[in-house]
TIFI-527449 format. One line per field, with one value per atom (N, C-alpha, C): residue in one letter; atom name; x, y, z. Coordinates in steps of 0.1 Angstrom, whole numbers, plus 5000, padded with zeros to 4 digits. Example, Ala and Ser with C-alpha at 12.3 -4.5 7.8 and 13.67 -1.06 7.14 Angstrom:
rest	A, A, A, S, S, S $
atom	N, CA, C, N, CA, C $
x	5132, 5123, 5132, 5128, 5137, 5129 $
y	4943, 4955, 4967, 4978, 4989, 5000 $
z	5078, 5078, 5078, 5071, 5071, 5079 $
***
This chain:
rest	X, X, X, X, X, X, X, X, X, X, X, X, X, X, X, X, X, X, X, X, X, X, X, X, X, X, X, X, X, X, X, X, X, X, X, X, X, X, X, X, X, X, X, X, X, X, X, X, X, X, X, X, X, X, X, X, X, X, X, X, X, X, X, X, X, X, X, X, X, X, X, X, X, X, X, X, X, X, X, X, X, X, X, X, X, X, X, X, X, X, X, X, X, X, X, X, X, X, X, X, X, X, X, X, X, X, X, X, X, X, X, X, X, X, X, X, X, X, X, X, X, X, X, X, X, X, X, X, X, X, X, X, X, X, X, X, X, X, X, X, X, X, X, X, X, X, X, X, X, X, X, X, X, X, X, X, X, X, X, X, X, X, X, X, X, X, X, X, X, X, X, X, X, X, X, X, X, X, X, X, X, X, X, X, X, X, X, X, X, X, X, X, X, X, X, X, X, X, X, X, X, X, X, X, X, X, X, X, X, X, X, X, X, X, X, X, X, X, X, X, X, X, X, X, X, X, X, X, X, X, X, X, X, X, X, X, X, X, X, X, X, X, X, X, X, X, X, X, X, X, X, X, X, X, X, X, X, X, X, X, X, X, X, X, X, X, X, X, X, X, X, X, X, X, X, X, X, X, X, X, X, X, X, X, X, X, X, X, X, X, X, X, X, X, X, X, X, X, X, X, X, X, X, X, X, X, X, X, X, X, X, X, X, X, X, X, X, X, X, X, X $
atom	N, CA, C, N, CA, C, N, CA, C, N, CA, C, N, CA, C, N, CA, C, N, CA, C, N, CA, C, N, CA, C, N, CA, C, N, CA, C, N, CA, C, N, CA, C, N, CA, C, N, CA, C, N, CA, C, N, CA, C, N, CA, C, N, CA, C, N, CA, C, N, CA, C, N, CA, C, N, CA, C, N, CA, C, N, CA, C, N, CA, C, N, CA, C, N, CA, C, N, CA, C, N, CA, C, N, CA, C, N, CA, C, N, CA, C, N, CA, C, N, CA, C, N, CA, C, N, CA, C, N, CA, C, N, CA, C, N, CA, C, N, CA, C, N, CA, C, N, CA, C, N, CA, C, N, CA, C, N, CA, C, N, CA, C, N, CA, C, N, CA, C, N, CA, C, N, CA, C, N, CA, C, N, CA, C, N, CA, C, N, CA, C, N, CA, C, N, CA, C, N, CA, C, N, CA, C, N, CA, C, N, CA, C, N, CA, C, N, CA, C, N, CA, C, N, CA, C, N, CA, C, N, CA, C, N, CA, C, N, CA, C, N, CA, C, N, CA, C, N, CA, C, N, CA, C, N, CA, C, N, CA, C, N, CA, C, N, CA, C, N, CA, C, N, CA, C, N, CA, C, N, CA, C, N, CA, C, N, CA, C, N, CA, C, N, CA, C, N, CA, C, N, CA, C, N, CA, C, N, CA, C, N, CA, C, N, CA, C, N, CA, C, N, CA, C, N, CA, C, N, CA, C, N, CA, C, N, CA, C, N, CA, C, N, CA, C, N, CA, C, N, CA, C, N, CA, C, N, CA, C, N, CA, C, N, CA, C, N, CA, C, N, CA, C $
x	8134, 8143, 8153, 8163, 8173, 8183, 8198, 8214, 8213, 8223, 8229, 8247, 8253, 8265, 8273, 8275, 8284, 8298, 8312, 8322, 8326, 8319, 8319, 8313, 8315, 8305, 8296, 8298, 8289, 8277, 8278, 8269, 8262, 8264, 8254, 8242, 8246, 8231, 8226, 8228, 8220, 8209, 8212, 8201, 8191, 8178, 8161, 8165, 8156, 8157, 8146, 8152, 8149, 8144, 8130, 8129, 8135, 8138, 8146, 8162, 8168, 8182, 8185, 8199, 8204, 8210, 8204, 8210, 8221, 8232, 8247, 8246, 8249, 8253, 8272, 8275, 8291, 8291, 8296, 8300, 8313, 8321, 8329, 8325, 8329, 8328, 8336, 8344, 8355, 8350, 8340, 8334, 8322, 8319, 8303, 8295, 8301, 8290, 8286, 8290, 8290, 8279, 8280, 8272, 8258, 8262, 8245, 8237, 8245, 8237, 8236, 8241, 8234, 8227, 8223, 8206, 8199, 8199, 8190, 8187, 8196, 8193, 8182, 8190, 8180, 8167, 8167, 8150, 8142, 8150, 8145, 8139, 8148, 8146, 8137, 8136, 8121, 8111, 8109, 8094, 8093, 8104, 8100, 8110, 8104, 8106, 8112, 8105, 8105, 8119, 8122, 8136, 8148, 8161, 8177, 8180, 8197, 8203, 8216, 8226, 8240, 8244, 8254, 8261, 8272, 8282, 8300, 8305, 8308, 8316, 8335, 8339, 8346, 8360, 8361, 8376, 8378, 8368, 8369, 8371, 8363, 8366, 8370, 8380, 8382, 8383, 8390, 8391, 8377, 8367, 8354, 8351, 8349, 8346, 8350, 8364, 8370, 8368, 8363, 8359, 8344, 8340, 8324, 8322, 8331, 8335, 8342, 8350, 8356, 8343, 8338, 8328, 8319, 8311, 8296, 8304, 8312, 8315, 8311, 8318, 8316, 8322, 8327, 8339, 8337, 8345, 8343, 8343, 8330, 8332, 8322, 8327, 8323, 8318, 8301, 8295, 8289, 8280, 8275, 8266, 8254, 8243, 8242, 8241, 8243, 8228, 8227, 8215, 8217, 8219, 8219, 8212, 8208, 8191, 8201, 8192, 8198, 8202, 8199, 8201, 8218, 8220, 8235, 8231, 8220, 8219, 8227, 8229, 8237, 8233, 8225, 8227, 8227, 8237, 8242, 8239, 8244, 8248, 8254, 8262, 8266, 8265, 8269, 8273, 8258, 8257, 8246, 8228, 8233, 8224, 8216, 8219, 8217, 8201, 8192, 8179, 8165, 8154, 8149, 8144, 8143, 8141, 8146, 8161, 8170, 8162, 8159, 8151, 8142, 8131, 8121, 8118, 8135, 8135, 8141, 8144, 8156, 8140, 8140, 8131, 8134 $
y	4734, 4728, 4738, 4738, 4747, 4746, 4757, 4754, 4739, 4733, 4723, 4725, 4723, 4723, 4713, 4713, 4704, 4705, 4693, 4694, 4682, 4674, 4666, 4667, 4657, 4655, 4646, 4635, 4626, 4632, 4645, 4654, 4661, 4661, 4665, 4659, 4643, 4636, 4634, 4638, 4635, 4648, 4657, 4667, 4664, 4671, 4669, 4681, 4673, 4684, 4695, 4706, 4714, 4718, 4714, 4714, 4707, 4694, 4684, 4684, 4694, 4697, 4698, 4698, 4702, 4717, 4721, 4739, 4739, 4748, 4752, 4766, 4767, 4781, 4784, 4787, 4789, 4801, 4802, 4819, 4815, 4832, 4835, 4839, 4836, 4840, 4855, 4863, 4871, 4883, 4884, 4887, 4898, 4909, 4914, 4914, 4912, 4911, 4893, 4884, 4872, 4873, 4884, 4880, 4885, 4897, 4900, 4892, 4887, 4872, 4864, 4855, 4847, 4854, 4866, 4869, 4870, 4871, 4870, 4851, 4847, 4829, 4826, 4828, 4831, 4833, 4847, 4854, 4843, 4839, 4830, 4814, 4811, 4795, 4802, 4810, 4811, 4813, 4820, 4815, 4801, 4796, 4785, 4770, 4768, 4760, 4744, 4739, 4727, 4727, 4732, 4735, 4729, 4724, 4725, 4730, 4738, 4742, 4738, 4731, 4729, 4745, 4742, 4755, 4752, 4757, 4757, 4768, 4765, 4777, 4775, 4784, 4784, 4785, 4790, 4791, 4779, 4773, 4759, 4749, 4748, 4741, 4742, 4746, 4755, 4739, 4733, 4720, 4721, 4715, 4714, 4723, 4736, 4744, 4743, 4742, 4742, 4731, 4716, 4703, 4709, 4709, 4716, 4724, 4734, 4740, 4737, 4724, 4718, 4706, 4700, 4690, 4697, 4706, 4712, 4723, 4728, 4733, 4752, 4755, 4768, 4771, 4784, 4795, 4798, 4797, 4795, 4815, 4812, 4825, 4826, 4837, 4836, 4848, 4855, 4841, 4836, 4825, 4818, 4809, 4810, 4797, 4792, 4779, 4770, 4757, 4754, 4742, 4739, 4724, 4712, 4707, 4698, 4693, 4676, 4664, 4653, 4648, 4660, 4654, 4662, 4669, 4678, 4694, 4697, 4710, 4720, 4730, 4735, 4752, 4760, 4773, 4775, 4789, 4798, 4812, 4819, 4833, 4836, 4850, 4854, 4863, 4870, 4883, 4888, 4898, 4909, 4901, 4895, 4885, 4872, 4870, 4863, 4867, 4864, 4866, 4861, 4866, 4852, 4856, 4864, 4860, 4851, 4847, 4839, 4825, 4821, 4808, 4809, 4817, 4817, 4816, 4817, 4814, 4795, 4794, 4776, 4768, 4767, 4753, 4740 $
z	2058, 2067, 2071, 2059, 2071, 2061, 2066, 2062, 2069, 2061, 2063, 2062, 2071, 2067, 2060, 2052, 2042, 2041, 2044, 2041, 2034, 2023, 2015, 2005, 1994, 1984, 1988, 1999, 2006, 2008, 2018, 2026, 2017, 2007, 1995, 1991, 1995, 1985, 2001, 2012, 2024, 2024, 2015, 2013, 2004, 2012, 1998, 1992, 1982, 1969, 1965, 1959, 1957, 1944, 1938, 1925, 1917, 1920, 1917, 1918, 1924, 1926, 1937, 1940, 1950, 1949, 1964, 1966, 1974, 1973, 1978, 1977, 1991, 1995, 1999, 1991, 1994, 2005, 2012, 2021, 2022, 2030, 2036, 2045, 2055, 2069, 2072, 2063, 2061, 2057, 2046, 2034, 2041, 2034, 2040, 2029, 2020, 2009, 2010, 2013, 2017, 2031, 2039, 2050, 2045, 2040, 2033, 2027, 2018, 2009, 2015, 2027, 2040, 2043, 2045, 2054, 2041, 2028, 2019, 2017, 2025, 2020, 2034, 2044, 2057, 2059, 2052, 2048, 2039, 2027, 2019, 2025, 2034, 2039, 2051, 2057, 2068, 2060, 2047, 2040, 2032, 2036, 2024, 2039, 2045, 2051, 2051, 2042, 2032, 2030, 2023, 2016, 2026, 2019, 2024, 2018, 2021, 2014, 2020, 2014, 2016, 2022, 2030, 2036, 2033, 2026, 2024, 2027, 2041, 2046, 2035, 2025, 2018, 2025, 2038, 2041, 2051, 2054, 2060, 2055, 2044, 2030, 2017, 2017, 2003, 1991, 1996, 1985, 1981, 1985, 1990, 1978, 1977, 1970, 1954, 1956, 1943, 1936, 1942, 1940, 1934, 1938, 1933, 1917, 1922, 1909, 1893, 1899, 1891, 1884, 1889, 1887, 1881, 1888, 1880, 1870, 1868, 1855, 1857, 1869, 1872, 1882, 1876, 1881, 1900, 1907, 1921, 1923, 1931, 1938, 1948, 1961, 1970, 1975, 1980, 1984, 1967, 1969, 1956, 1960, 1954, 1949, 1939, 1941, 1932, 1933, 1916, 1920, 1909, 1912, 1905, 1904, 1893, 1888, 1884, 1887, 1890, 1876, 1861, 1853, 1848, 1856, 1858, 1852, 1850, 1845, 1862, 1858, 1866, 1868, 1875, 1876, 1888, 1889, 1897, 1895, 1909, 1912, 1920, 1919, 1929, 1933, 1948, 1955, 1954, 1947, 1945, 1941, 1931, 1925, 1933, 1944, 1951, 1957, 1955, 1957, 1961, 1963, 1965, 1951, 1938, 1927, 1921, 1924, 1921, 1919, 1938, 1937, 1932, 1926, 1925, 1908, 1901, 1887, 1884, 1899, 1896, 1888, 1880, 1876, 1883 $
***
């Protein structure tokens, strides 16, 4: 499918899942180490089509962010992927780490 832009927690369950979870892509629009890791989610979502991924642009929504962080039980930082599995398991990464090995480990 595609980025999905998200500025709620509403806009979250309007996403398919991803190995049973939901994916979040945090960026900064500010950031280059943030823009690099959007072209590695990019590269990622044109071979794998199927897929959503939440988009949280962080300085548009910063509540948004830190709401997320507060809830799934992990330290906000940006850029960041994030997937949540419906039973609340929770993994992330960030900046560097951001891969398509990354997805290619989410169970």
């Amino acid at each position: 499918m595609s980025l999905v832009p998200v500025a709620s927690l509403d806009d979250l369950s309007r996403l398919g899942l991803f190995r049973g979870g939901i994916l979040v892509f945090k960026h900064s629009t500010r950031c280059s180490i943030s823009t690099m890791a959007l072209n590695r989610v990019e590269k990622w979502l044109a071979e794998h089509p199927e897929s959503d991924i939440a988009y949280l642009d962080v300085l548009a929504n910063r509540s948004l962010s830190l709401e997320l962080a507060d809830q799934w039980s992990v330290q906000h930082e940006s850029p960041q992927i994030l997937w949540r599995s419906a039973d609340g398991q929770v993994l992330h990464e960030s900046h560097m780490g951001i891969s398509s090995d990354w997805f290619n480990s989410v169970n």
